[in-house]
C-alpha positions in Angstrom: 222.6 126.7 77.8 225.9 127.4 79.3 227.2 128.7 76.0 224.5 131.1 76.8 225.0 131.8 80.2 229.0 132.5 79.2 228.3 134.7 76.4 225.9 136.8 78.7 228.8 137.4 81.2 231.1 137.6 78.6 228.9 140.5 76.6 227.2 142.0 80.1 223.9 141.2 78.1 220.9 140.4 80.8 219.7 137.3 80.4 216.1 138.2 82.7 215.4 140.7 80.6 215.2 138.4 77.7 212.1 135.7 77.3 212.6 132.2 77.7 212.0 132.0 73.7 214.5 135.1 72.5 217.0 132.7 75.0 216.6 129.9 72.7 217.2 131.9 69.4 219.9 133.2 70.6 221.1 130.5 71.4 221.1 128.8 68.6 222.1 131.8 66.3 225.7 131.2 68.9 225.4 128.0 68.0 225.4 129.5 64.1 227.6 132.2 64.0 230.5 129.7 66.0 230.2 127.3 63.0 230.7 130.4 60.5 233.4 131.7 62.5 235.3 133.0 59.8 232.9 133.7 56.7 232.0 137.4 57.8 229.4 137.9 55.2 227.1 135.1 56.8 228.0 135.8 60.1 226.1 139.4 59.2 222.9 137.8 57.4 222.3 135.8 60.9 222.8 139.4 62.3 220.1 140.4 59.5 217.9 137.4 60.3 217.7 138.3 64.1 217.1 141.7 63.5 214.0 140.7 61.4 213.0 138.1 63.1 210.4 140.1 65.2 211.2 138.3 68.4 211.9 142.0 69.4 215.5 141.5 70.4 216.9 144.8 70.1 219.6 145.8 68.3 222.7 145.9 70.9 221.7 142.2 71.5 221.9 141.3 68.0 225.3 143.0 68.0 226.5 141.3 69.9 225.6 138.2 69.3 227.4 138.6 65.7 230.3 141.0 66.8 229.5 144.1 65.1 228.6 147.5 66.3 224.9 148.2 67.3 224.7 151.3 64.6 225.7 148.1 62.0 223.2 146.6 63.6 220.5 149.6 63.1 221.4 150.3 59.3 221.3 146.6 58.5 217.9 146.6 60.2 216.7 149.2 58.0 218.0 147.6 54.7 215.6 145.4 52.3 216.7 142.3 51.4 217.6 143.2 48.1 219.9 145.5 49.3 221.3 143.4 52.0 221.9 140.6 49.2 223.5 143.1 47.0 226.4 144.1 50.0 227.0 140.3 50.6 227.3 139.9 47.0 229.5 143.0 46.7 231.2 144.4 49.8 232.2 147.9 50.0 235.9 148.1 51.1 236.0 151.1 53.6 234.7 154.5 54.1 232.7 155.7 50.7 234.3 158.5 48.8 232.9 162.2 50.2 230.8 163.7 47.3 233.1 167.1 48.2 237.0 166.9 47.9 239.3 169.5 49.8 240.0 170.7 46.6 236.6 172.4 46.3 236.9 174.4 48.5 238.1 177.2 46.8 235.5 177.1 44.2 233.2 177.4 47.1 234.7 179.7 49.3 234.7 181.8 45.8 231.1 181.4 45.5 230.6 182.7 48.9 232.3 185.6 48.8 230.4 187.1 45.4 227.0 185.8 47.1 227.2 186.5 51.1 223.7 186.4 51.4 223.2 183.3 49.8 220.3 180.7 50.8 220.8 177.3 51.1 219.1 176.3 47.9 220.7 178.7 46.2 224.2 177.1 47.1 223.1 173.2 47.0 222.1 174.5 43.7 225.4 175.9 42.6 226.8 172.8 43.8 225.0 170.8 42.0 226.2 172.5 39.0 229.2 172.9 39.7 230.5 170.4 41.0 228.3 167.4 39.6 226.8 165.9 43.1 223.7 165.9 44.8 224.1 167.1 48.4 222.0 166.9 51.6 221.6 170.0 53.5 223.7 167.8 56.4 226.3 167.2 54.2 226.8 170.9 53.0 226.8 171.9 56.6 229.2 169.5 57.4 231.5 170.6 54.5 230.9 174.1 55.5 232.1 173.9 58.9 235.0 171.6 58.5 236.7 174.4 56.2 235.6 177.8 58.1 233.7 178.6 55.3 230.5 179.7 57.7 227.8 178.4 59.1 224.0 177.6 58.2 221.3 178.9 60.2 217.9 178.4 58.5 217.3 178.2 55.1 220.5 180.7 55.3 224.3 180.1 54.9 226.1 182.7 57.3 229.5 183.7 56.0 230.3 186.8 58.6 231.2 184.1 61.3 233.7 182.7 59.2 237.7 183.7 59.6 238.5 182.9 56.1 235.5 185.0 54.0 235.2 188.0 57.4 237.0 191.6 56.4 240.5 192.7 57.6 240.0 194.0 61.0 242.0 197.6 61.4 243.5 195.9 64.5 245.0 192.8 63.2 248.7 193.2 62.1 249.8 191.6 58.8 252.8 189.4 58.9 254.0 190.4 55.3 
């Protein structure tokens, strides 16, 4: 239990706030993930296995007893085994592709200024079309206010706030 007691300084885990029997799983899932040291993809199913193991470890324990981030932690938790199998079988390598490029933006930006008072829907919609994905309101709102294209309050897409799409004020001076 001294592997234990190291790993708890080591991690600033709290041992008394653990059980005597979450002690011994974890210590034996140490005992685990030191033998599979340097195959990742295990390392993460004992990860998976502890957060399923319903010993109600939570998940910056498991974390850190496989040397991942707790949010890697949380999304594995809430994966089904089929779909954990599938990303040991078949890693993603990085950051997934956004469904938006930069080089929509224009199309967009277009789109909003023929249709200022545009909904939501109504956008998502012309997305879809347009540009062949399926976007989450999150995501549009996201896209939207990385470019300056606006801003969405309600079920409403707000283009006035936005420096690119606003009129000419009378007081700005052009540079050309």
């Amino acid at each position: 239990m001294a592997v234990l007691s190291a790993w708890a300084v080591e991690t600033k885990i709290d041992l008394e706030q653990l059980d005597l029997g979450q002690q011994w799983v974890l210590f034996a899932a140490l005992e685990v993930v030191a033998f599979l040291d340097t195959v990742g993809p295990l390392k993460r199913m004992v990860g998976y296995f502890l957060a399923h193991s319903g010993m109600g470890l939570t998940s910056a324990v498991v974390a850190a007893v496989v040397g991942v981030s707790d949010r890697a932690v949380r999304k594995t938790r809430s994966q089904s085994p089929e779909d954990r199998l599938h990303n040991v079988r078949h890693p993603s390598q990085g950051h997934r592709k956004p469904k938006l490029a930069t080089r929509d933006v224009g199309r967009l930006a277009k789109f909003f200024a023929t249709n200022p008072k545009a909904k939501v829907a109504e956008v998502l919609s012309f997305v879809s079309i347009e540009f062949s994905v399926d976007l989450d309101r999150l995501t549009l709102r996201r896209f939207v206010k990385k470019f300056g294209l606006g801003c969405l309050r309600g079920d409403q897409v707000i283009v006035e706030d936005s420096p690119l799409l606003s009129p000419t004020r009378t007081s700005e001076v052009h540079s050309c």
